[in-house]
Structure formats: structure tokens, C-alpha cells
C-alpha positions as CSV (number, residue, x, y, z in Angstrom):
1,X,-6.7,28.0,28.0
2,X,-6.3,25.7,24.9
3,X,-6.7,26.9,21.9
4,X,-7.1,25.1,18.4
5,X,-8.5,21.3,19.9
6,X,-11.8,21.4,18.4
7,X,-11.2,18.1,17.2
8,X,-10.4,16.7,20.7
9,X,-13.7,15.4,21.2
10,X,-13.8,13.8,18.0
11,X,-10.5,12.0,18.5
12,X,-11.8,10.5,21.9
13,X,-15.1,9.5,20.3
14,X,-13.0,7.1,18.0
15,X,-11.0,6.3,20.9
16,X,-13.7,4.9,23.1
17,X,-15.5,2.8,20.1
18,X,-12.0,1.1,19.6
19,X,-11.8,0.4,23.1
20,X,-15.0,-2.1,23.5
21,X,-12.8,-4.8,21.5
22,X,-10.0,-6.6,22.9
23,X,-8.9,-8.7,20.0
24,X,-6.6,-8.8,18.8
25,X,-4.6,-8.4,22.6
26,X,-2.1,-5.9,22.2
27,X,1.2,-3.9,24.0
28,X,2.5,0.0,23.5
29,X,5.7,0.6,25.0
30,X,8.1,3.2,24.7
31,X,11.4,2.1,23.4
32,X,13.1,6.1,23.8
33,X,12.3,9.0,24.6
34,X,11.3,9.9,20.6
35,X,10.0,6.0,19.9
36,X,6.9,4.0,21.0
37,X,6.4,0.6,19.4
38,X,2.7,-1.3,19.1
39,X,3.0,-5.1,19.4
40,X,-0.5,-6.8,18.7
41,X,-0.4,-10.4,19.2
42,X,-1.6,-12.2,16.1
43,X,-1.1,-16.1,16.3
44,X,-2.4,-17.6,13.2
45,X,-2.1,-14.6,10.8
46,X,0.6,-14.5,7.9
47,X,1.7,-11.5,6.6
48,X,-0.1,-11.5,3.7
49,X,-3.5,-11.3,5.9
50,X,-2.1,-8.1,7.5
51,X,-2.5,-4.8,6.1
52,X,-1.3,-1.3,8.0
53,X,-3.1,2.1,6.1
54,X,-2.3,5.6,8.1
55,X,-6.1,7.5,7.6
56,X,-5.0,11.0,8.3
57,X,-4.3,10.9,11.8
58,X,-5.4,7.3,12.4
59,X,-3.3,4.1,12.5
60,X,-5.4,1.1,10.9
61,X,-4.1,-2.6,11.3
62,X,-6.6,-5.1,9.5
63,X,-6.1,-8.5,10.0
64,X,-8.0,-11.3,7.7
65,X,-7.2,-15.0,7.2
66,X,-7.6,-17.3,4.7
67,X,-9.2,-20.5,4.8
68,X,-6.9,-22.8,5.2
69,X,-8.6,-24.8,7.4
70,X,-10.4,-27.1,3.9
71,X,-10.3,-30.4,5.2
72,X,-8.9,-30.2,9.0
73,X,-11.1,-31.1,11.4
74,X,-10.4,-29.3,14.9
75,X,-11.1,-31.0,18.0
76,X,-10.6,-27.6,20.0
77,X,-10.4,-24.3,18.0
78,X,-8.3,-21.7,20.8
79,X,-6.5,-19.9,18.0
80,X,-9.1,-17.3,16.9
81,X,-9.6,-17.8,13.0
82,X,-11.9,-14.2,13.1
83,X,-10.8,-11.0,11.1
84,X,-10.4,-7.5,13.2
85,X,-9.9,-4.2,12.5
86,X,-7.7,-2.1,15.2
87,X,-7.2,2.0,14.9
88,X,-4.8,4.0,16.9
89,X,-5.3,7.9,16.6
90,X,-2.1,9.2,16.4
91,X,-1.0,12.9,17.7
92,X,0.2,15.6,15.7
93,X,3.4,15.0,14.5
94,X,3.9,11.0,14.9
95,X,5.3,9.3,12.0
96,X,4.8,5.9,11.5
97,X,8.2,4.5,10.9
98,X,7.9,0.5,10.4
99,X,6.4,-3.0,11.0
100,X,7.5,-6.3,11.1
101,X,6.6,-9.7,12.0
102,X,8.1,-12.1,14.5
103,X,7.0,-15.2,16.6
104,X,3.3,-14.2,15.5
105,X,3.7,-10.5,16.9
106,X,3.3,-7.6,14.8
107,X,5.7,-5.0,15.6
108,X,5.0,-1.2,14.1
109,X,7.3,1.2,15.2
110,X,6.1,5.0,15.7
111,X,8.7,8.3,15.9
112,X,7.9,10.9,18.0
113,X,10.2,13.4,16.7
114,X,11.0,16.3,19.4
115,X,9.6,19.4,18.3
116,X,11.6,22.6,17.7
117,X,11.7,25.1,20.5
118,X,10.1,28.2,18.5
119,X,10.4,32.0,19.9
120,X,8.8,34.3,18.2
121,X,9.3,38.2,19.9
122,X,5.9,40.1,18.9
123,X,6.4,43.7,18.8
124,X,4.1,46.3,20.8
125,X,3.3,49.3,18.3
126,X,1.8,52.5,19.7
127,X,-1.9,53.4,19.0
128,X,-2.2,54.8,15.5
129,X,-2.4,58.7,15.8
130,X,-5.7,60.3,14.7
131,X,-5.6,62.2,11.6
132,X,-6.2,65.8,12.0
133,X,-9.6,66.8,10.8
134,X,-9.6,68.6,7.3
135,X,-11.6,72.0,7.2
136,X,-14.8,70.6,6.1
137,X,-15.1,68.7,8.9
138,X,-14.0,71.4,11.9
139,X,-16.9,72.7,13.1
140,X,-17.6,76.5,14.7
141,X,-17.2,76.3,18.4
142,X,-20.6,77.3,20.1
143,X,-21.1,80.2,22.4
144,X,-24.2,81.1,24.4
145,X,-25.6,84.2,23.2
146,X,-27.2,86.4,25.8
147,X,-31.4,86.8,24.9
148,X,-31.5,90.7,23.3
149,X,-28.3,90.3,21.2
150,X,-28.5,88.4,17.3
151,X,-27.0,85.7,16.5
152,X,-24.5,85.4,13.4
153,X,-23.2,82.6,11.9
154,X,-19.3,82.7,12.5
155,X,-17.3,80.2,9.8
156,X,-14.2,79.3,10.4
157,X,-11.2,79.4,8.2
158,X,-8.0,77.2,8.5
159,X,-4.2,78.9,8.2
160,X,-2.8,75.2,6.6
């Protein structure tokens, strides 16, 4: 039984609306045991039309270009000129610790840092004793009183 993921479903709704978009194309791949590393491949793209935000538990890359193209006239456009927006949801506990650019790759580095091994001994206690009831609250037994004899009222009286 899990307990504490009610916001499972919400991660994987943001998941799967990512997922309809391929572009920019992109690797993850696990540099050791505590590091992954995302490499989206953006040709065309200075760093300056890059910007990384961490939303919560979401990794945002945005990618924008400028213009430069005033006055060049392209035969054949294969470099895609178009913006993108690309969110990662990140589990509990990873840290983003980098990017950088090479060769028209970004590179951003994510720590997975092992978590402590916690042990916590919970003690059994006994059931909580009643309290004995005070002398208001005692009440006279009752005995069956045989049809020709009276019946009295017997009150009882505590020794504490």
C-alpha cells in the first residue's frame, strides 16, 4: 500500500502533455549511480535564447531565437528556427546541479543524492487502565425481590 502519492496522477498528467512534442530531440542518461544528465539537442540556439527555471518540482528549458535571419535568404531551412518549451518533473529530492553548452547540446546535470537509511523503533504502550468509578457514579447492585416482601432502597457507601 502507498501512502502519501496523491499527487501521482497529477505528475503523470504533465508527463503525457509533454510527451506529444518531440522538439527539441533529447537524451537522459545516467552518468552514476547519484547523477543523470539531460542533453537536448539545440542546433541554432545561443545561450542567450536558452533559459532553465526549476517550478517546484518541474524542470523548464525554454528555448527562443532571435532573428537573425534579416536579409538571408535560405534556399532550404533544416535547422528549425521555432521556439519550444520542454518540462521534466523531477522526483522528490533531485537537485538540479548545472548546465552548459557544447557543440549545440545543452547539457544539465541532475544529483540524485542517496537518501539516509532512517529507523525509527515505535514503542507499544499498554491499554490505558480505566479509572475506578467515584461514588456518585457506583450504582446499587439489583436483587430480585420475591412478590409479598417490600422493597427498600439500599444505598451504597464507599470505605475510600
Amino acid at each position: 500500500m502507498f501512502l502519501g502519492f496523491d499527487h501521482l496522477e497529477q505528475m503523470l498528467e504533465r508527463a503525457s502533455k509533454n510527451a506529444s512534442d518531440g522538439y527539441p530531440p533529447y537524451n537522459i542518461e545516467q552518468v552514476s549511480p547519484t547523477t543523470l544528465r539531460i542533453t537536448l539537442a539545440v542546433a541554432g540556439f545561443v545561450m542567450e535564447d536558452l533559459h532553465i527555471t526549476q517550478e517546484d518540482n518541474q524542470l523548464v528549458i525554454r528555448g527562443r531565437q532571435s532573428d537573425d535571419g534579416q536579409g538571408r535568404i535560405f534556399l532550404h531551412r533544416g535547422i528549425a528556427a521555432r521556439q519550444f518549451q520542454k518540462a521534466f518533473v523531477l522526483a522528490e529530492g533531485i537537485e538540479v546541479g548545472g548546465a552548459w553548452m557544447d557543440n549545440g547540446l545543452l547539457h544539465i546535470e541532475l544529483a540524485r543524492p542517496q537518501p539516509e537509511v532512517r529507523v525509527r523503533k515505535i514503542e507499544i504502550a499498554r491499554a490505558p487502565q480505566a479509572a475506578p468509578p467515584s461514588s456518585h457514579d457506583r450504582v446499587a447492585p439489583v436483587v430480585d425481590v420475591p412478590a409479598g416482601r417490600k422493597q427498600r432502597v439500599v444505598r451504597v457507601i464507599d470505605e475510600d
